[in-house]
Structures are given as structure tokens and as C-alpha cells.
C-alpha positions in Angstrom: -79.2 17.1 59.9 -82.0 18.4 58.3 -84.8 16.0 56.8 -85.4 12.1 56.8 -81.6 11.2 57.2 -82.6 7.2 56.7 -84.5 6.3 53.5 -85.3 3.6 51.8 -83.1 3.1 48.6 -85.2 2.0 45.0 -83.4 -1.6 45.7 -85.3 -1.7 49.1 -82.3 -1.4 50.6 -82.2 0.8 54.0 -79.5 3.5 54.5 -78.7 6.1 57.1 -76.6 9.7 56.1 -74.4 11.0 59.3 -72.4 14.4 59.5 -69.6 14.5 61.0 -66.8 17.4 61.6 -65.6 17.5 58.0 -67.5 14.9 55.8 -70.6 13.2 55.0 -71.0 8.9 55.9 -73.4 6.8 54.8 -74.3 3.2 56.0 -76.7 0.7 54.1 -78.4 -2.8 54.7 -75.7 -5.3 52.6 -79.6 -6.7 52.0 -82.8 -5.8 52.6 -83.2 -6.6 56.4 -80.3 -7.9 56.5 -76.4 -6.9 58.2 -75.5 -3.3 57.7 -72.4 -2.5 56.2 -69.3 -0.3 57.8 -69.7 3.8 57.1 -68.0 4.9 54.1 -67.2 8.6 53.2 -69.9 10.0 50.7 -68.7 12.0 47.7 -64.9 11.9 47.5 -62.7 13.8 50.2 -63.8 17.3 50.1 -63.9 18.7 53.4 -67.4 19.6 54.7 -68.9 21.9 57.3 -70.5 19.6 60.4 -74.4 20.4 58.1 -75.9 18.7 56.1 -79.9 18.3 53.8 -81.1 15.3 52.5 -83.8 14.8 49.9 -85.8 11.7 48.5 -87.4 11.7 45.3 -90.0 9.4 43.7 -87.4 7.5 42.0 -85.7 6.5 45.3 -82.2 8.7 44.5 -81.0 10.7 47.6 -80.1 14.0 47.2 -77.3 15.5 49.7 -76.5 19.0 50.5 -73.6 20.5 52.1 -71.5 23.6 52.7 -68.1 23.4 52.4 -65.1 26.2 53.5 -63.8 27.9 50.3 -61.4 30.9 50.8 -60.9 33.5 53.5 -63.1 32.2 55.9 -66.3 31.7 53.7 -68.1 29.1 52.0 -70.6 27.7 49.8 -73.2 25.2 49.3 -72.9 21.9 47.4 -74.6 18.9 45.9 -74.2 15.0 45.4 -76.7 12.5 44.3 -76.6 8.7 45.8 -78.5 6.5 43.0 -78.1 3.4 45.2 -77.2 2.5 49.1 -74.3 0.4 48.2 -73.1 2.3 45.1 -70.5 4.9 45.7 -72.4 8.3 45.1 -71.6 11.8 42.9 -68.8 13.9 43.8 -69.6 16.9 45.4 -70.3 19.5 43.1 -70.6 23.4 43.8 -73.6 24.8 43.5 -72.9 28.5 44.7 -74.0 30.8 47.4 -77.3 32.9 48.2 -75.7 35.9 48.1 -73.2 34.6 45.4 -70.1 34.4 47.9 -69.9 35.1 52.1 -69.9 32.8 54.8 -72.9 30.3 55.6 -76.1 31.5 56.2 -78.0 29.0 57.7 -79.1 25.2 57.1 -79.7 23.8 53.5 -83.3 22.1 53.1 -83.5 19.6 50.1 -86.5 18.5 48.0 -86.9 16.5 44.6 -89.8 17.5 42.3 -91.6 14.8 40.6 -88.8 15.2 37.6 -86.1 14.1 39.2 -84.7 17.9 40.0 -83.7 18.8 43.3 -84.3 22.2 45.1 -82.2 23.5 47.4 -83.0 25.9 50.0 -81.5 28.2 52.2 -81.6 31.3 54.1 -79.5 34.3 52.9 -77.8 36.8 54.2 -81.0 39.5 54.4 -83.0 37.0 56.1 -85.4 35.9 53.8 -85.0 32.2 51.4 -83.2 31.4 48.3 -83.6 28.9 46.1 -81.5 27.4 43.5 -82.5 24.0 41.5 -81.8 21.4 39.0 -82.7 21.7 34.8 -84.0 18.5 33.7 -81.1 17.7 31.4 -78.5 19.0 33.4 -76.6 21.7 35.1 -78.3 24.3 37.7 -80.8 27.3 37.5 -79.9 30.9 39.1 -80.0 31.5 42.3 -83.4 32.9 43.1 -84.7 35.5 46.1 -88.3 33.9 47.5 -88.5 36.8 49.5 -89.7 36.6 53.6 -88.1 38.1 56.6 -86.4 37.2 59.6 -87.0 33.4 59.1 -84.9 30.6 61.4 -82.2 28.8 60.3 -84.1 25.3 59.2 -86.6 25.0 57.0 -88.4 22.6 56.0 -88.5 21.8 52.2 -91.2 19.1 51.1 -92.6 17.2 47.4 -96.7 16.9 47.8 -98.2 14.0 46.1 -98.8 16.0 42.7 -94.9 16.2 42.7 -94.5 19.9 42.9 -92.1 21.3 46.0 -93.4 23.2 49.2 -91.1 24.9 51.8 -92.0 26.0 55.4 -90.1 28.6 57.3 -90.8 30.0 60.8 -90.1 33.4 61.9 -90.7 35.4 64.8 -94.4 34.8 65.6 -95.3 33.9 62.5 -95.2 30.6 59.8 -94.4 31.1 56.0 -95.5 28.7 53.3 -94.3 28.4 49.7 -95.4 26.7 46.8 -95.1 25.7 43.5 -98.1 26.5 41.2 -96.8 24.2 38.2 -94.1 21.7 37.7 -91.0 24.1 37.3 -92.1 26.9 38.1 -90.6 28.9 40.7 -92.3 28.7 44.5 -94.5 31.8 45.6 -94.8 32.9 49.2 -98.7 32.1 49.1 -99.4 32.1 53.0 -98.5 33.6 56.6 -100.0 32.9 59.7 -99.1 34.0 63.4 -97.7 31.1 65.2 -94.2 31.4 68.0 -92.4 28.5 66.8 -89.6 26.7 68.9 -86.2 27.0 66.9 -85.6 23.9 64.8 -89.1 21.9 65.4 -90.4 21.9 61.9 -91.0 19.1 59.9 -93.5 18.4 56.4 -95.4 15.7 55.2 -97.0 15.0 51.8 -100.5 14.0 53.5 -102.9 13.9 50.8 -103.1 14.4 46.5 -104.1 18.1 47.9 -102.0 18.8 50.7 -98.5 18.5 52.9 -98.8 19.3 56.5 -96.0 20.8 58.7 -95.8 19.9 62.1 -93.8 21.7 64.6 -93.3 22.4 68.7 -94.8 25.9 69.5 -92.9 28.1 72.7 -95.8 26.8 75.2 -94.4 23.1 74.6 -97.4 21.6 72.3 -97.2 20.1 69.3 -98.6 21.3 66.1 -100.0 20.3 62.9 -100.9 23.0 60.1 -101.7 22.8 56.7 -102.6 25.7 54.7 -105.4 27.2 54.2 -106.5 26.2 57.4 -105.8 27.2 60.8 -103.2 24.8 62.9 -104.6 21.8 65.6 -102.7 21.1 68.8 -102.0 17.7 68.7 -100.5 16.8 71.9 -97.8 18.2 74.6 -94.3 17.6 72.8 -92.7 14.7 74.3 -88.8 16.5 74.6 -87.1 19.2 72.7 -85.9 17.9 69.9 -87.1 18.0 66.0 -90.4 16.1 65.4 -90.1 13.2 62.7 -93.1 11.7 60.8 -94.0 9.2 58.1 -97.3 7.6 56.9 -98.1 4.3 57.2 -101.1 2.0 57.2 -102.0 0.6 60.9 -104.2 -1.7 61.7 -106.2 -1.0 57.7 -106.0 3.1 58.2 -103.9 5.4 57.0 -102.4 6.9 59.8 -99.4 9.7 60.4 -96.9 7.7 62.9 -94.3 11.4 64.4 -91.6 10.2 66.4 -89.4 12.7 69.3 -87.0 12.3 71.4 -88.5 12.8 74.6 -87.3 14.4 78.0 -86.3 11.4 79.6 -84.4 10.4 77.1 -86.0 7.8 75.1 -87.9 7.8 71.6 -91.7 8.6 72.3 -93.7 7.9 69.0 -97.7 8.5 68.6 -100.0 7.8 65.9 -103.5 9.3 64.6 -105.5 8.6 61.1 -103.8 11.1 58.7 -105.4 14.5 58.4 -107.8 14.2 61.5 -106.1 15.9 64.5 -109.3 15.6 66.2 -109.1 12.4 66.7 -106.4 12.7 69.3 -102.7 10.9 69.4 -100.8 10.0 72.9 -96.9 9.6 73.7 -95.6 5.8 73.9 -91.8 5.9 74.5 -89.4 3.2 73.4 -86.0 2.2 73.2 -82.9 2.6 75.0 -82.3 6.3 77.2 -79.9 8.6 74.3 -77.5 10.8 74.2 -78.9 14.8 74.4 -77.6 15.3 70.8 -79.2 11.8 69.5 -81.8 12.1 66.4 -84.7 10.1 65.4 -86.2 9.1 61.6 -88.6 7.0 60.5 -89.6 6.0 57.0 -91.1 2.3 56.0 -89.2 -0.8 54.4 -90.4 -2.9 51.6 -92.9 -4.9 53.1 -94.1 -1.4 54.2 -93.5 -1.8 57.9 -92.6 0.9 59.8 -88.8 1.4 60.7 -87.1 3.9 63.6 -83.6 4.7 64.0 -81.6 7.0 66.0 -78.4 8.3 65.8 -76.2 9.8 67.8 -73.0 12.4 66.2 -71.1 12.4 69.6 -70.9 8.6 70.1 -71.6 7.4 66.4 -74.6 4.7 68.0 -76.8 3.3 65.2 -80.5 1.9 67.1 -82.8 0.7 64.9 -86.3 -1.1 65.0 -89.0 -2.2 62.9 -92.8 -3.0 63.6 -93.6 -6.6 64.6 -96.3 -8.3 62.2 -99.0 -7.5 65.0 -101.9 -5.5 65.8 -101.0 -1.6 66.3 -97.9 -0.8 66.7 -95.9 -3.1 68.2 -92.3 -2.6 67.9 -89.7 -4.8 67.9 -86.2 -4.7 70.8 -84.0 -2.0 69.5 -80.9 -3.0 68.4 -77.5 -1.2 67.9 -75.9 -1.8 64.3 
């Protein structure tokens, strides 16, 4: 899965989004903090590819992307829009192919401008990224070429706080950044910088009215933070080898960036530093039950703005979650399967 896979609905509802072998669930709160309901199928019963993108924009709607198989062994990309947790969402609709038809090319990335429209992301078959998004009243733009070489399979698609779309891709020894210089508009390649990312560590943050920050494992086993214009910080040694996960949130009066990974022995390992100052230093504090290897970890805050963790695991289906305790720091409460 590819981005914050449990959100926060507009009703303040929480919700996860799972992938499994041929379809898309989805479980929700019945209440905010209270029982979760069972997993329901999301967007009728097309059959999916085991992949899927999820996007959040301002007005709490998730956006879902998928591939599904079409005919003679390819496939193609598309798109379904959940307006509320315990509302049934859009049927899948297609929304084409990079190259216009072929077989996948690589993992979607999903993110919502400040107009409601999503972006979709993808590599193509040349290696570089293409783009295809929403029109404001309806229906979808061409498919456009953004260009870039080479780049990895997941990218790492992100709205900044003045509402236009960013997208991060890694290549070999280097880091590619994209933006958006008006609402709209299509996103420019506008930086590169030489950085050996490990495969499928990235991850982006809105982090300030000016900035998003991407944060990702290098091949020497630190973690990362880089935002552009600037040159990256090492934060810390990664805790495991999984994706990095990270959300703002205020601790203890500051606004801090909590990142969560699952760590080698197992377990979630979450740290915590003021937002946009590396330099101050962050440390490992792991938590939580030991996981299955294929287990993933998100984070995002309820409505009374406490921090929530879940993980998930495909293979055995286990929902953990935990919230932050109404204490100093951050002080988490017992996991608990739901």
C-alpha cells in the first residue's frame, strides 16, 4: 500500500484501507473511538491487482487507486472516491494507462489538490512519471509525461499547505522532486540531488505554508529527511527495513514530526523531534506487540487531535491499534487488536 492507509474521515470517524489478492477492504470506527465495524469490499466487485494508493484531501474524502487486469494479460489503472467511513464508496472507474494500454508499470501514488482533484501518479513504461488528474467539474485530464529516468517503483505523491501537489521519486543515486507552480497547473521536475535510496522508504509531509519534506532510509541504513532547496539531514539509524510513516502533531505545546517504522525486532519503533529542526536530534522508542515481516504501520491524529498508530498485517488480516494517553510526551496507550 502506498500512502497513509488509515485516515481520519470528515465525521471524525477513523478508517483503515487493506489490499488483498483481488479487491480493496475498508474498516471504520461505527463511532468516533468507538467499536470498529467488519471489512466490507470497497467499490463494487471488480477484480483488483494485490496494489493499491490512497489519498486524503482537505475535505476529508479518500481517494483510492488501483490496477485492475483487463485483456491479454495487461491492465490499467483506476479510481474510486470514499466520501464517508461508513458510506459505501464510488465504483471503480477507469482512468487509463501511462502508456495508453500494457501491463502495470509500477505502484500508483495519490494526492488531492486543495480543489478537491486527485492526481494520480505512476511510473511508465520508459522509466520516467506520468500523471493523469481530475477537472474540477468532472471527468479526467490526459495522461501527461513528467519526464525523469530510471525512477523506483513507489513514489511518493504529497498536497503542501498552499494546496498545490508535490511528488518524490528516487532513482539510482539520485532524488527527483516535482511541483506544482499554480493551482492546476501541471507539476515541473524543479530539483535533483545525489542521494542512494533504499527501494520503497519514501515518504512526504506537508511541514510548513512553504515546504513538504520527504523522508526516506538511504543504503547505509540511516534515516533521512530532505526538503528542497536544501541539502538532506540524517536523522537517526533506521529502526528496520520497512517504509517510514509520519504525521504532525502537537506534543507537550510544540509542533513536532512523530515517523513511525517497523523495526528489526519486530515491533513498531516511533520517534519524535520539533518539525523542521533535524538538529535537534530524535531516538527510537519501540512499542507494541512483535509483527509479522509483511506487517505496515500508519499514523494520522483523531478528533481530539491525539495521535493514533495502527498496523496491519495482509498475510494474517491483524488490525493493532493505539492512541496517545492524555499525558506528558508521548505516552501510548496498550495496543489492542480490532
Amino acid at each position: 500500500m502506498n500512502g497513509d492507509w488509515l485516515i481520519r474521515g470528515r465525521d471524525g470517524r477513523l478508517s483503515v484501507y487493506l489490499s488483498t489478492d483481488d479487491a480493496v477492504l475498508c474498516r471504520a470506527e461505527h463511532g468516533p473511538g468507538g467499536p470498529w465495524d467488519a471489512p466490507r469490499r470497497v467499490g463494487g466487485t471488480q477484480k483488483l491487482h494485490p496494489v493499491l494508493a490512497v489519498g486524503q484531501g482537505a475535505d476529508g474524502y479518500a481517494h483510492l487507486v488501483s490496477w485492475r487486469p483487463t485483456t491479454g494479460g495487461e491492465s490499467g489503472l483506476v479510481h474510486s472516491t470514499h466520501f464517508r467511513p461508513r458510506l459505501a464508496a464510488l465504483d471503480w472507474m477507469p482512468v487509463g494507462h501511462p502508456d495508453k494500454r500494457g501491463k502495470r508499470t509500477g505502484t500508483p501514488a495519490v494526492a488531492v489538490d486543495a480543489q478537491g482533484r486527485a492526481h494520480v501518479f505512476v511510473r511508465n513504461t520508459a522509466g520516467g512519471v506520468s500523471m493523469v488528474a481530475q477537472k474540477e467539474k468532472g471527468g479526467w485530464d490526459p495522461w501527461r509525461d513528467l519526464k525523469g529516468g530510471d525512477v523506483q517503483e513507489e513514489l511518493a505523491a504529497v498536497t503542501g499547505e498552499s494546496g498545490r501537489v508535490e511528488l518524490y521519486a528516487a532513482a539510482p543515486g539520485a532524488i527527483l522532486h516535482w511541483r506544482q507552480e499554480e493551482p492546476g497547473a501541471q507539476p515541473v521536475l524543479r530539483e535533483t540531488i545525489e542521494a542512494d535510496v533504499r527501494p520503497g522508504t519514501l515518504s512526504a509531509l506537508a511541514t510548513s505554508p512553504d515546504s513538504t519534506t520527504l523522508f526516506y532510509a538511504d543504503v547505509s541504513g540511516d534515516l533521512c529527511a530532505w526538503r528542497p532547496g536544501g541539502k538532506p539531514a540524517v536523522l537517526l539509524a533506521s529502526a528496520g527495513p520497512g517504509p517510514v510513516r509520519a504525521v504532525r502533531c502537537e506534543l507537550d505545546g510544540y509542533d513536532c514530526t512523530l515517523i513511525a517504522q517497523r523495526s528489526a525486532s519486530g515491533r513498531v519503533a516511533f520517534a519524535a523531534y520539533p518539525t523542521e529542526q533535524e538538529s535537534a536530534g530524535a531516538w527510537w522508542t519501540e512499542s507494541g506487540p512483535q509483527l509479522p515481516m509483511d506487517a505496515e504501520v500508519s499514523l494520522t491524529v483523531d478528533e481530539d487531535d491525539r495521535v493514533v498508530a495502527a498496523t496491519l498485517s495482509a498475510s494474517g488480516g491483524q488490525l493493532f491499534l493505539t492512541r496517545r494517553k492524555d499525558e506528558p510526551v508521548l505516552a501510548l496507550e496498550a495496543w489492542r487488536q480490532v
